[in-house]
C-alpha positions as CSV (number, residue, x, y, z in Angstrom):
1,X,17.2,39.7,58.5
2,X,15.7,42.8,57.6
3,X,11.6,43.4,57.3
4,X,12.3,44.4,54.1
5,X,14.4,41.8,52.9
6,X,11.8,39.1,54.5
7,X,9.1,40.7,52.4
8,X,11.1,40.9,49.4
9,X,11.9,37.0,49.5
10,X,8.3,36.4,50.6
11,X,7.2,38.5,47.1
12,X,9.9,36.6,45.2
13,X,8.9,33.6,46.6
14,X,4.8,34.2,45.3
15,X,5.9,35.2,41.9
16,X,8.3,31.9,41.3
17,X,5.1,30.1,42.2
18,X,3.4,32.0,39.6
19,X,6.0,31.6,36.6
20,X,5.7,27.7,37.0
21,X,1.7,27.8,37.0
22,X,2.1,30.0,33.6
23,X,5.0,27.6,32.3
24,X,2.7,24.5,33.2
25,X,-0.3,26.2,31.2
26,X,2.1,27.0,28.6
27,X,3.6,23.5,28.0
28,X,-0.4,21.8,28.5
29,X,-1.4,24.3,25.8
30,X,2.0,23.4,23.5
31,X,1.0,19.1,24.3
32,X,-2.7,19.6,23.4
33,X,-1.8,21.8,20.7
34,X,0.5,18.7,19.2
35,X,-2.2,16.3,19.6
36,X,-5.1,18.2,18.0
37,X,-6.2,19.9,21.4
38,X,-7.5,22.6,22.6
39,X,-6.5,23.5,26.1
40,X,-9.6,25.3,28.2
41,X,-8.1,25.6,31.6
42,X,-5.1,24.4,33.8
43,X,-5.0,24.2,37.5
44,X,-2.4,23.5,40.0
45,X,-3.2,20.0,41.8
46,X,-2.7,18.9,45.3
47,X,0.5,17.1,45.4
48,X,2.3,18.9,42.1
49,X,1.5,18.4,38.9
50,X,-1.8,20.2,37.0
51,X,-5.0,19.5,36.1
52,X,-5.7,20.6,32.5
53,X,-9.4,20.8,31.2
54,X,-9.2,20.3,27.8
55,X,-11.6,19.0,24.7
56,X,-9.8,16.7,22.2
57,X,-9.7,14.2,18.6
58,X,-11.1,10.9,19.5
59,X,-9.0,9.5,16.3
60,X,-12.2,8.1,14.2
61,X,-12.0,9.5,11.2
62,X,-15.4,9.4,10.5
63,X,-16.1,11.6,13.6
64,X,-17.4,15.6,13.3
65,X,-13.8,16.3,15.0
66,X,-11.4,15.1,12.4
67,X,-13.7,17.7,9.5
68,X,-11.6,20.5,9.2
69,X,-12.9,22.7,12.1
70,X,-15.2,20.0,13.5
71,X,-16.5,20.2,17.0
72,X,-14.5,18.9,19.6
73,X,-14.6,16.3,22.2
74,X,-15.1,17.0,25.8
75,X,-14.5,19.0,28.1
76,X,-12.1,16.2,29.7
């Protein structure tokens, strides 16, 4: 195999890793978004899967986050 081609793979290889990190933000940001959410930071976590930071509804609705624009709960 070819330097070249080694480095190429090894470049292809970095920016697979980095489409799934923006796919996982992407589909944490869609879930939250469906349950009221708001999504303030996903990380990769050891062992696959992510670790979203993210403030949400509690589901009261007598709570300051089911007003219309209410303050959120969190960050979780």
């Amino acid at each position: 195999m070819t330097k070249s081609l080694k480095s190429f793979r090894e470049r292809r290889a970095k920016i697979d890793t980095e489409i799934e990190q923006l796919e996982s933000q992407l589909d944490a940001q869609e879930r939250a978004g469906q349950k009221g959410a708001e999504v303030l930071e996903v990380k990769p976590a050891r062992g696959g899967g992510s670790y979203v930071l993210q403030k949400v509804k509690c589901g009261k609705s007598s709570c300051r986050c089911a007003r219309a624009g209410g303050e959120l709960h969190g960050p979780y």
